[in-house]
C-alpha positions as CSV (number, residue, x, y, z in Angstrom):
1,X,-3.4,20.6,-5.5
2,X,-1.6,22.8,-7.8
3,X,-2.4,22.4,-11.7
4,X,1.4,21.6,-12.2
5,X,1.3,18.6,-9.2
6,X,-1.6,17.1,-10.1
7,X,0.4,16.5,-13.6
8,X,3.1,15.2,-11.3
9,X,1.2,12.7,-9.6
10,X,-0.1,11.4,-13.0
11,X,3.0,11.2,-14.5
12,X,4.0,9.1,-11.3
13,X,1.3,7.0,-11.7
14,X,1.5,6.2,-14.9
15,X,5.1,5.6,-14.6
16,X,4.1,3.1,-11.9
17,X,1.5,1.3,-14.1
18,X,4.6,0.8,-17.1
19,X,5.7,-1.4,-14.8
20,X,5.9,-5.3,-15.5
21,X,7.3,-7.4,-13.3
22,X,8.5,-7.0,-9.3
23,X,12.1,-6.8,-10.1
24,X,11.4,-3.8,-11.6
25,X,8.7,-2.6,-9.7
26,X,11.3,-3.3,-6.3
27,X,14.6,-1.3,-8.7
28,X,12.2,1.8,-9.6
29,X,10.9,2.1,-6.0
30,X,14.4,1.5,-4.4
31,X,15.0,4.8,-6.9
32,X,12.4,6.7,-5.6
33,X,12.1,6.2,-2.3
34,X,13.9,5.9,1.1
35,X,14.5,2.4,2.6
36,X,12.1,3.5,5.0
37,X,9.3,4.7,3.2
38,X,9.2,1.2,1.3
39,X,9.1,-0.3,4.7
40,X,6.3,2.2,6.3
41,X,4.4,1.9,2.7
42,X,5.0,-1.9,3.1
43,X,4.0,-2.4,6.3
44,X,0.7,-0.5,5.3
45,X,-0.4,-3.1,2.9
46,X,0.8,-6.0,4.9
47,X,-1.9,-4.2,8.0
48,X,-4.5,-3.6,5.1
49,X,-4.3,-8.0,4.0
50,X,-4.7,-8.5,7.3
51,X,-7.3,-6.4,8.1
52,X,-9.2,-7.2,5.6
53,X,-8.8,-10.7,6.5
54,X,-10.8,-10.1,9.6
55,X,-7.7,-10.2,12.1
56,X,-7.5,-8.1,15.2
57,X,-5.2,-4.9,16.1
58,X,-3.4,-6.6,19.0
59,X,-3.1,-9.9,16.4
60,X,-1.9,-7.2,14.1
61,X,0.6,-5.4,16.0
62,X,2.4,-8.4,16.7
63,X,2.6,-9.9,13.7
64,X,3.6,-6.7,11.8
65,X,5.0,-4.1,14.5
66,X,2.8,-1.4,13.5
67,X,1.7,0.9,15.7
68,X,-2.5,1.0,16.9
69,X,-2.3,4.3,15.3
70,X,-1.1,3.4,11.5
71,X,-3.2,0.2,12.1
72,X,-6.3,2.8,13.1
73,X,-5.5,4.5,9.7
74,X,-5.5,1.6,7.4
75,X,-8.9,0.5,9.1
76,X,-10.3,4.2,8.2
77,X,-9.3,3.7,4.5
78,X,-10.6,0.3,4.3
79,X,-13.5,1.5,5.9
80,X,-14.0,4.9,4.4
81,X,-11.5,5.4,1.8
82,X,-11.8,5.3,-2.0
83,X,-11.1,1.0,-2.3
84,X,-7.5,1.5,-3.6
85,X,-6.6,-1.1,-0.6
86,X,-9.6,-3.5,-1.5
87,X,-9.3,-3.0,-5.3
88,X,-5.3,-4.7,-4.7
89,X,-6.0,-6.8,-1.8
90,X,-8.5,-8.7,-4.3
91,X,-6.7,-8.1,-7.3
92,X,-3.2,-9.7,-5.9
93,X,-5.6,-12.7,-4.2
94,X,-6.8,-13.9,-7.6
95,X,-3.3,-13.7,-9.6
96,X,-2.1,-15.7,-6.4
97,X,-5.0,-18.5,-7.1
């Protein structure tokens, strides 16, 4: 990645982490992005809980609608991928406690 993106994408992210609540996590991303990439990034994280909760593709797929291949891709990234999914999945678990 270009010098110039990679001062993009940490601009995005810290814009992201100045975020407080939902409501204005929901309003920035609404901004941002299509209705559809909130759903496909949505539907990622809902695969990666339930993964991580030991459930099954087929289980999975009908519970979310995603496809075996974008449930095959979370599993990589969960499996192999730098923890970003765990590191949340845990994270959202204990403020839900």
């Amino acid at each position: 990645m270009a010098k110039m993106d990679q001062k993009y994408l940490q601009d995005f992210y810290k814009a992201i982490l100045s975020l407080n609540t939902a409501e204005e996590c929901a309003k920035f991303f609404d901004d941002v992005c299509t209705v559809q990439e909130v759903e496909v990034i949505s539907q990622r994280f809902e695969v990666a809980k339930l993964l991580y909760e030991g459930k099954n593709y087929n289980d999975i797929n009908k519970l979310t609608g995603a496809s075996t291949a974008t449930i095959c891709r979370v599993s990589k990234c969960l499996t192999y991928g730098d923890g970003g999914y765990k590191t949340v999945i845990e994270r959202v678990a204990q403020e839900e406690k």
